[in-house]
C-alpha positions as CSV (number, residue, x, y, z in Angstrom):
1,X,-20.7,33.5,-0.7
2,X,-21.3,30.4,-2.5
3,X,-17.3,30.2,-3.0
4,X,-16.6,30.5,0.2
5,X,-18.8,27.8,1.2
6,X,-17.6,25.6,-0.7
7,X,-13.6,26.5,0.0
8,X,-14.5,26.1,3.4
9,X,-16.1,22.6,2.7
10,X,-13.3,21.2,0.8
11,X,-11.0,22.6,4.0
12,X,-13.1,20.9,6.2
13,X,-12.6,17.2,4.2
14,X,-9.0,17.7,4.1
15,X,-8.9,18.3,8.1
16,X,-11.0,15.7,8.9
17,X,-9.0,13.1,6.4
18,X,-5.8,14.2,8.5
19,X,-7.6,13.1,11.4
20,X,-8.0,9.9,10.6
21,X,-4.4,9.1,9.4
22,X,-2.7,5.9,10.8
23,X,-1.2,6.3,14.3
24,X,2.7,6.6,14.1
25,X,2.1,2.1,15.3
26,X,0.2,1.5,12.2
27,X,2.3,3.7,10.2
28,X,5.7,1.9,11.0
29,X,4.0,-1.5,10.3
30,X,3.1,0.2,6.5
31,X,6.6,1.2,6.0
32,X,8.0,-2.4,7.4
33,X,5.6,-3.8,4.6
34,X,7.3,-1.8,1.7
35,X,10.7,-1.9,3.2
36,X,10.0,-6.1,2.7
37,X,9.1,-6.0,-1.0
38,X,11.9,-3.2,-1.8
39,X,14.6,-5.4,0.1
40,X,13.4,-8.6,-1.7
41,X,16.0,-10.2,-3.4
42,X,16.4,-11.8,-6.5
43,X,12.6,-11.6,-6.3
44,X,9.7,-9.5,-9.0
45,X,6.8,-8.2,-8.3
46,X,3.9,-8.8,-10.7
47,X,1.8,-6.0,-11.7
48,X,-0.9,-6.3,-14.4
49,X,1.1,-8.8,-16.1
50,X,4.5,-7.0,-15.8
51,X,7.6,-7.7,-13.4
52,X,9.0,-5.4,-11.6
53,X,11.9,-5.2,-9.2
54,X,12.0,-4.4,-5.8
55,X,12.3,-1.2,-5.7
56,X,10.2,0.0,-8.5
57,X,7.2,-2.2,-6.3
58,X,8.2,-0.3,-3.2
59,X,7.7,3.2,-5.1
60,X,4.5,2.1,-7.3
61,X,3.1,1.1,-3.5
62,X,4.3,4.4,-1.7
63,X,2.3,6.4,-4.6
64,X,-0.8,4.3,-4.1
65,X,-0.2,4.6,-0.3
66,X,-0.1,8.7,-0.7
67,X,-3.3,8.2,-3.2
68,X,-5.1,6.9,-0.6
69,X,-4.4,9.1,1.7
70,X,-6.9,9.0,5.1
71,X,-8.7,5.8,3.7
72,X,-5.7,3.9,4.7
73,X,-5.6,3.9,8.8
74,X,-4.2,0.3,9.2
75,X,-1.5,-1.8,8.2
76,X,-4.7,-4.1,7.0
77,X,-6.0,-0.9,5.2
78,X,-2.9,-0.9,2.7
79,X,-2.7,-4.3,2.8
80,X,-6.5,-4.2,0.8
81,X,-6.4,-0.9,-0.7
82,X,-2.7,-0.5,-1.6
83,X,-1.2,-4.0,-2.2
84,X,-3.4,-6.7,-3.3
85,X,-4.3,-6.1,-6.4
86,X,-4.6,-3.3,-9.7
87,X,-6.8,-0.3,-9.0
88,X,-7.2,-0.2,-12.4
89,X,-7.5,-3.7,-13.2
90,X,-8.5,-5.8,-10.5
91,X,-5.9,-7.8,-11.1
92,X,-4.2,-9.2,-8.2
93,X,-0.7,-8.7,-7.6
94,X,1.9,-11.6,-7.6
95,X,5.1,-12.3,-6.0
96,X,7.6,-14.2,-8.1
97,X,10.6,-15.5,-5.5
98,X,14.7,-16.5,-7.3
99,X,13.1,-20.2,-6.7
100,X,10.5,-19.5,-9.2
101,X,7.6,-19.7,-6.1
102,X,5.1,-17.5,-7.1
103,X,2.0,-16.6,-4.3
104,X,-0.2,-13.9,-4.3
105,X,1.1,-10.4,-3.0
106,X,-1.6,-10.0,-0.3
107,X,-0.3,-13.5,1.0
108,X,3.3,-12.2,1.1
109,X,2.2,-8.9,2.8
110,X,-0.3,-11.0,5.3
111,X,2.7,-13.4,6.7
112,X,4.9,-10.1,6.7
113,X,2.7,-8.5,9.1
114,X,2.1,-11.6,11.0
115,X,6.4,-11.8,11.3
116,X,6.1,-8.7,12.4
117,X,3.8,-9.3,15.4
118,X,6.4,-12.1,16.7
């Protein structure tokens, strides 16, 4: 009985996680955000001290995004959960540019989404 119980607990989180997953708007937002970073050129992300390229940035974000699961509703949710900075860390994630520019990954992802708007 006790098993049960708690199967149909754990069913009941899972459910009610799906219902609170990003509506198909904030969803294409999320995947315009990666699709910028893994389209950069010339360009590295910075991740707890090591560079990465494009691409491997868009998939190390896509995991995190999938970790998250429910707790990321928003385009605003990744943004602070998923692309600012090292879960593990703190550290905050950096965006080197071919000019040598380098800003803060949550500044990159903030002007994205405000391109986006336009």
């Amino acid at each position: 009985m006790k098993k049960t119980l708690i199967i149909a607990m754990v069913v009941s989180a899972l459910c009610a996680g799906a219902a609170y997953a990003s509506s198909p708007a904030e969803n294409d937002k999320i995947q315009y955000l990666i699709a910028s970073v893994e389209n950069l050129q010339g360009a590295k992300f910075i991740r707890n001290g090591s560079e990465y390229d494009g691409k491997e940035a868009a998939g190390h974000l896509r995991m995190k995004l999938k970790k998250a699961g429910g707790r990321v509703r928003t385009a605003d949710d990744f943004i602070k959960l998923c692309a600012s900075q090292s879960y593990l860390s703190g550290e905050p994630y950096t965006v080197r540019f071919a000019d040598g520019r380098v800003i803060r990954a949550e500044d990159y992802f903030r002007d994205r989404l405000k391109e986006s708007a336009r």
